[in-house]
N, C-alpha and C positions, 0 to 999 in steps of 0.2 A: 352477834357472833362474828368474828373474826376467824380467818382460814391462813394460814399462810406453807409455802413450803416450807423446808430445812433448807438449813443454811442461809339617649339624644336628647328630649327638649328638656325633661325636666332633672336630666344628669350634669351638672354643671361643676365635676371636680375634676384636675388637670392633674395628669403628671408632668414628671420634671422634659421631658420631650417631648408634650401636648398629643401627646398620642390620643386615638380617636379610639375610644370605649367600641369592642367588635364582641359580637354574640353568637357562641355556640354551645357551648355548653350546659349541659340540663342536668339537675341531681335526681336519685330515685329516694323512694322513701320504703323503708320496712313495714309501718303501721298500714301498707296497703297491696304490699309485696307477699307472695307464698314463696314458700320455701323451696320450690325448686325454681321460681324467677329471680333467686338473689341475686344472681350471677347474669340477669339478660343483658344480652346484646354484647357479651363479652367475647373479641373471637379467642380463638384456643390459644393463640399465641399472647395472648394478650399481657399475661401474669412478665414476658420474655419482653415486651414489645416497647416497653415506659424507660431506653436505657436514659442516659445522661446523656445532655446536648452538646452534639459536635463541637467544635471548634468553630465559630463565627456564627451558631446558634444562634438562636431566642435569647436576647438579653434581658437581662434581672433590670427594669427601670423604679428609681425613686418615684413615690408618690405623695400627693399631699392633696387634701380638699378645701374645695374654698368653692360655697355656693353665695350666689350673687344675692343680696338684699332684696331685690327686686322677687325672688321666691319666697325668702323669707316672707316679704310683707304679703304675699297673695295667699302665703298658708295662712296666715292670722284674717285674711279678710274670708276664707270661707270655710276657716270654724265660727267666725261671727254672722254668715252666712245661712248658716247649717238650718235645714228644715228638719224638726224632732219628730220622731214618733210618737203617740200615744203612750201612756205609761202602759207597763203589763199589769196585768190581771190578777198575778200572783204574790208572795210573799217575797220568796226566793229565785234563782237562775233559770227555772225548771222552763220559763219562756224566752230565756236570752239574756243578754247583757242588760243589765236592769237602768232604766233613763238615768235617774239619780245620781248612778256612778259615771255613766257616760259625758253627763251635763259638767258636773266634778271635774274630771279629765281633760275637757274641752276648754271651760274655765281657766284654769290654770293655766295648760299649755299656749293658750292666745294671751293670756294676762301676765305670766311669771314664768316660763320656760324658755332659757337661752341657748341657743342653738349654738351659738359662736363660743361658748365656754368645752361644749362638747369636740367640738369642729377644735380648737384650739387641743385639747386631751388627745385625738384621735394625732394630729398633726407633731406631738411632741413625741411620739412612737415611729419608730422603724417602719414605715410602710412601704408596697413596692407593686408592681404589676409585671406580669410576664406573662407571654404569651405562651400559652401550651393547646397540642391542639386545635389552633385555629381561635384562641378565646385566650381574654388578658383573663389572668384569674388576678385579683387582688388580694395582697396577702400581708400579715405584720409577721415578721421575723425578730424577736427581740436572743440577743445569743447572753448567753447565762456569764458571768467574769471569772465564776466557779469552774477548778480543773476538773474534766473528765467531766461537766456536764452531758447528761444524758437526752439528744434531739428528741423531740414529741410534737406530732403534729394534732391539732386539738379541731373537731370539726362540728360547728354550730349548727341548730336546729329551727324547726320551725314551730313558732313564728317568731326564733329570735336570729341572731346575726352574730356575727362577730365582739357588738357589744355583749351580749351574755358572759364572754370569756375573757375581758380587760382585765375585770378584777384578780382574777388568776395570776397574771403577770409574774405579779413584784413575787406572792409567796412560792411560786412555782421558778422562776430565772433566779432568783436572790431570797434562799430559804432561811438564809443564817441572820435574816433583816425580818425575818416572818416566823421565831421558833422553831429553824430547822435546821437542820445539818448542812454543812457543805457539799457531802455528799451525796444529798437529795436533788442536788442541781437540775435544772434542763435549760436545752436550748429550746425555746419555743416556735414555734410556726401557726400563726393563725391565718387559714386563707378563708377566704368568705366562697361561700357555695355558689357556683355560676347560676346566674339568676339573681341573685340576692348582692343588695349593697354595690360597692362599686368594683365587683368584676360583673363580668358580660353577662349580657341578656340574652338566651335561646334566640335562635331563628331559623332551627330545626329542630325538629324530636329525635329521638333518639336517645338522649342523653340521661340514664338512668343512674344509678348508684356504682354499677361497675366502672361505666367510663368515668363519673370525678373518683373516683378511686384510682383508675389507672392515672389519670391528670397528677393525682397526691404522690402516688408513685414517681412520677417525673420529676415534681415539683423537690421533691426531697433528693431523687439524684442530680438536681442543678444545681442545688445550695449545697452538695456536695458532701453529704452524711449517708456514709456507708452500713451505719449499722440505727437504726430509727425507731422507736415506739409511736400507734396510735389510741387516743382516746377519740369519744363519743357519744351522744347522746341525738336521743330524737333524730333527724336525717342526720346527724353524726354518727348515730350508732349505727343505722342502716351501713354509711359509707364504710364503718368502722367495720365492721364485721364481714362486708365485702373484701375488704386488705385482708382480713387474716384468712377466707376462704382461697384467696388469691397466692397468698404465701410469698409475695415478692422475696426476691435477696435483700436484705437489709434489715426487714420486718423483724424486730425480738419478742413484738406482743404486744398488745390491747389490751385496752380497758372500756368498759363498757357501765354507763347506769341505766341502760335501757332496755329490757329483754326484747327486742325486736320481735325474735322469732313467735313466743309467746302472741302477740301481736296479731302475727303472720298463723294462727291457729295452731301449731304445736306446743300444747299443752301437756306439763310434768302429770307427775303424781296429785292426787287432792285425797291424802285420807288425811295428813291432819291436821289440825286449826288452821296453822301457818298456811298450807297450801288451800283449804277451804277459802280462808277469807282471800289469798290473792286471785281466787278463780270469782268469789265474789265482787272482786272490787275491776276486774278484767271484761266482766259482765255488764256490769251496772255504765263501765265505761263506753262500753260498746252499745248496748243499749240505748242508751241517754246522752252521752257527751259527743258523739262522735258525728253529731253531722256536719262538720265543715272537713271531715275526712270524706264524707259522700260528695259533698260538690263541686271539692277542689278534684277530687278522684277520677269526677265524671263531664263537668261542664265547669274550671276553671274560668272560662275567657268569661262565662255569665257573672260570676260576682267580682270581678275585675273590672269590668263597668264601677261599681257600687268602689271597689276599692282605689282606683285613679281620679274618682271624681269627688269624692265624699272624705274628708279628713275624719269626720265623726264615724263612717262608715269602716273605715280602713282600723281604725280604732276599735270600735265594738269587736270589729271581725278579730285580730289579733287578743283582745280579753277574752273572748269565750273557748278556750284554750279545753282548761281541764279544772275541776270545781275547786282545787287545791290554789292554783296560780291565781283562779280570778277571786278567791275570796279574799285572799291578799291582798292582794293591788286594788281591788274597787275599794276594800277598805282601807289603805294606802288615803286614795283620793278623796274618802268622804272622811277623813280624820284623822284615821288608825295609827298606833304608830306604824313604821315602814316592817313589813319582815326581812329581817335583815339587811340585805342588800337591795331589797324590791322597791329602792324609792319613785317621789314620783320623778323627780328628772330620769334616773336613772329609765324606770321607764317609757318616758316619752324620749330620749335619746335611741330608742329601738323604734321607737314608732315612728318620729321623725327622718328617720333612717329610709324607713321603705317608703315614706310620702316625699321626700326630696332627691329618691332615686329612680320615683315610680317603677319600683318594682314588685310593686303587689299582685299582677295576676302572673307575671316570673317566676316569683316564686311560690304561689300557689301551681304552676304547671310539675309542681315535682310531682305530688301525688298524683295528678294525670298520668305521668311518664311510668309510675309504677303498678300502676292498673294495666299496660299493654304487655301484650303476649309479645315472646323473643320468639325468633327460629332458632331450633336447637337450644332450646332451655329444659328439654323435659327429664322426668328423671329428678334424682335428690341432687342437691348443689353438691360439693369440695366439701369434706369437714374442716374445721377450722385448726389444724394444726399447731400453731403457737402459743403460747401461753396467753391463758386469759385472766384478768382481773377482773371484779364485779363489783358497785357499791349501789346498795338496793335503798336508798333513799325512803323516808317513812312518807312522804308528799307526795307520791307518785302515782300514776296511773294507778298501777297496782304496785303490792312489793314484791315483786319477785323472789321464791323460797330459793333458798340454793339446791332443793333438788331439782327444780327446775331448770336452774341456770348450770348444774351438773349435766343434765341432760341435754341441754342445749351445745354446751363445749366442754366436751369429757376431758379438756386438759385445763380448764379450772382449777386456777393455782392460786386467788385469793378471793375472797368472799369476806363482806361486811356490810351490816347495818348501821349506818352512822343516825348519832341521834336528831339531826335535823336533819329539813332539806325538803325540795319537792321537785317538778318536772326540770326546774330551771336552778338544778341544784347549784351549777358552777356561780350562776349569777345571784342567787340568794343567798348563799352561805362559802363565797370565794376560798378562806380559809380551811376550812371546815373540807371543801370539796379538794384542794392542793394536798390535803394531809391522806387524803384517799386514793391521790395517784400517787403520789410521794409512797405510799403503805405497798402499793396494786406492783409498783417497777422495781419496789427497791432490791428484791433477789436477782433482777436480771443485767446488776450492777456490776 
């Protein structure tokens, strides 16, 4: 169905003025978040407080990566390193990332996985860092050649990065090269979640969903777009849904594939099929899938250990996602074809990302950050005033009914079930995902 209206040691990538990678910023996450902490830590002024930087402000710097051989060769020597577990017991997941596809993944990536091709793709793109905050956020700005392209800032999830959203690019900046109108344009903005990739690393709490929201706020009055769209998923959608409770000036609307709030225990209606089985499938997620939301939630720094030290570990822990993403990808590794976009370079270039940024227990502290209590958070948050877009993905957690996502943001102005897709929809099905923001903006043209 379709809705629409009428009408340090082991960071070794340099920017262009060798600046020194500085850590403050922390993301929050909705899957751990209630509804009335979406907003912590936010002060009142805060929506007022993100304007555009002065005059001799925070400069916009070029960036580029380039990590030394010498890490390369040390990741390859301890996946060949790697002490294996026992096999499990079972048939299927139901005991964790199953050895067979880990041993797979391991294989490959020490045997036939090139780093330098990826590192080369990432460097052929507009990258940049600026400091907002007290923290370089890093970020790729690609501007569309399309008149009256429309800016959209797109915000990755966990456990993926910035890589999830490359493939987006070209059909979302240049639609008329990808089946689309010229007047589906954007300019794009992908910044990577402080913590994660190559902006800063925390080295204070604090840092929840509102402030890289307020950060994204800034970030889009320094590149100097007055009037701005956000998209989001997973801790994008968290952040996502922060902006539109926040209501900045500029903001014209969101799009979202991730019901957060649902999440966050406000639950629609369930009398029929449609919403039975998504209260089913929300269930069964919580239930069974959800324990690396418990430990990152509550003791982070313990499997951080396991993820800085362990290439195989860091690996399992990012596959055991959601039963949709890892029956893909393990079968990806043990032969399958790829789904879609899910290959295996494709994702070992996410995984190699957080082992040669060592940012694995960074960005596992989001969901820490969204387990804490704010002062002055109680109470229901801001309703989301701006126009929302939704696309309920059939791979996903659950699929969220549109009376849900009605109830969730009563100005719900597009609604779609696209026929693929799953948690990591942008990254599995790039086209497919571009046609749904392209559908979700295009009246507020």
């Amino acid at each position: 169905m379709c809705r629409f209206p009428e009408g340090e040691d082991t960071v070794s990538s340099t920017s262009a003025q060798n600046t020194t990678r500085r850590a403050v910023l922390q993301g929050g996450l909705a899957v751990a978040a209630t509804a009335t902490g979406v907003l912590a830590g936010t002060p009142a002024n805060a929506a007022g407080s993100t304007t555009g930087s002065p005059a001799g402000g925070p400069a916009i710097r070029p960036f580029r990566v380039s990590i030394p051989g010498t890490q390369l060769t040390a990741l390859r020597h301890r996946i060949g390193s790697t002490r294996w577990p026992s096999r499990e017991l079972v048939a299927d997941r139901s005991q964790g990332v199953q050895l067979a596809a880990n041993q797979a993944l391991a294989k490959y990536w020490a045997n036939r996985y090139d780093w330098r091709r990826f590192e080369a793709k990432l460097n052929a793109l507009p990258q940049f860092q600026t400091e907002i905050d007290g923290v370089d956020i890093h970020f790729v700005h690609v501007r569309s050649k399309h008149k009256n392209a429309l800016p959209l800032i797109m915000t990755h999830g966990w456990p993926g990065s910035i890589v999830e959203l490359l493939e987006t690019i070209g059909p979302l900046t240049d639609p008329t090269a990808h089946g689309g109108k010229a007047s589906d344009a954007f300019h794009l903005v992908l910044p990577s979640v402080p913590g994660f990739g190559f902006s800063g690393r925390p080295t204070q709490t604090g840092w929840g969903a509102a402030r890289v929201a307020n950060a994204w706020i800034e970030l889009m009055n320094r590149l100097g777009y007055p009037r701005w769209v956000a998209q989001g998923g997973d801790v994008g959608a968290a952040v996502t849904d922060t902006l539109g409770r926040l209501t900045p000036t500029g903001l014209a609307g969101i799009h979202l594939n991730l019901l957060v709030t649902a999440l966050a225990g406000l639950i629609g209606p369930t009398g029929t099929d449609e919403e039975k089985a998504a209260l089913a499938g929300l269930t069964t997620f919580k239930n069974t899938g959800s324990g690396y939301i418990a430990e990152q939630g509550t003791r982070p720094e313990t499997i951080g250990y396991a993820l800085s030290d362990s290439p195989a570990a860091l690996a399992a822990w990012m596959l055991d996602h959601d039963t949709d993403s890892y029956t893909k990808i393990s079968g990806t590794f043990l032969g399958a074809p790829p789904a879609g976009n899910l290959t295996r370079d494709h994702v070992l270039d996410n995984i190699s990302l957080y082992w040669l940024t060592g940012t694995g227990v960074s960005a596992a502290r989001i969901y820490w950050e969204s387990n804490q209590p704010r002062p002055g958070t109680g109470g229901a948050p801001p309703a989301v005033k701006v126009p929302v877009g939704f696309s309920a993905f059939p791979g996903e957690l659950f699929v969220a009914p549109e009376s849900w996502v009605e109830q969730a943001y009563p100005s719900l102005n597009y609604y779609n079930k696209p026929a693929r897709g799953g948690h990591f929809a942008a990254w599995e099905e790039p086209d497919l995902f571009a046609n749904e923001v392209r559908a979700a903006f295009r009246y507020l043209r």
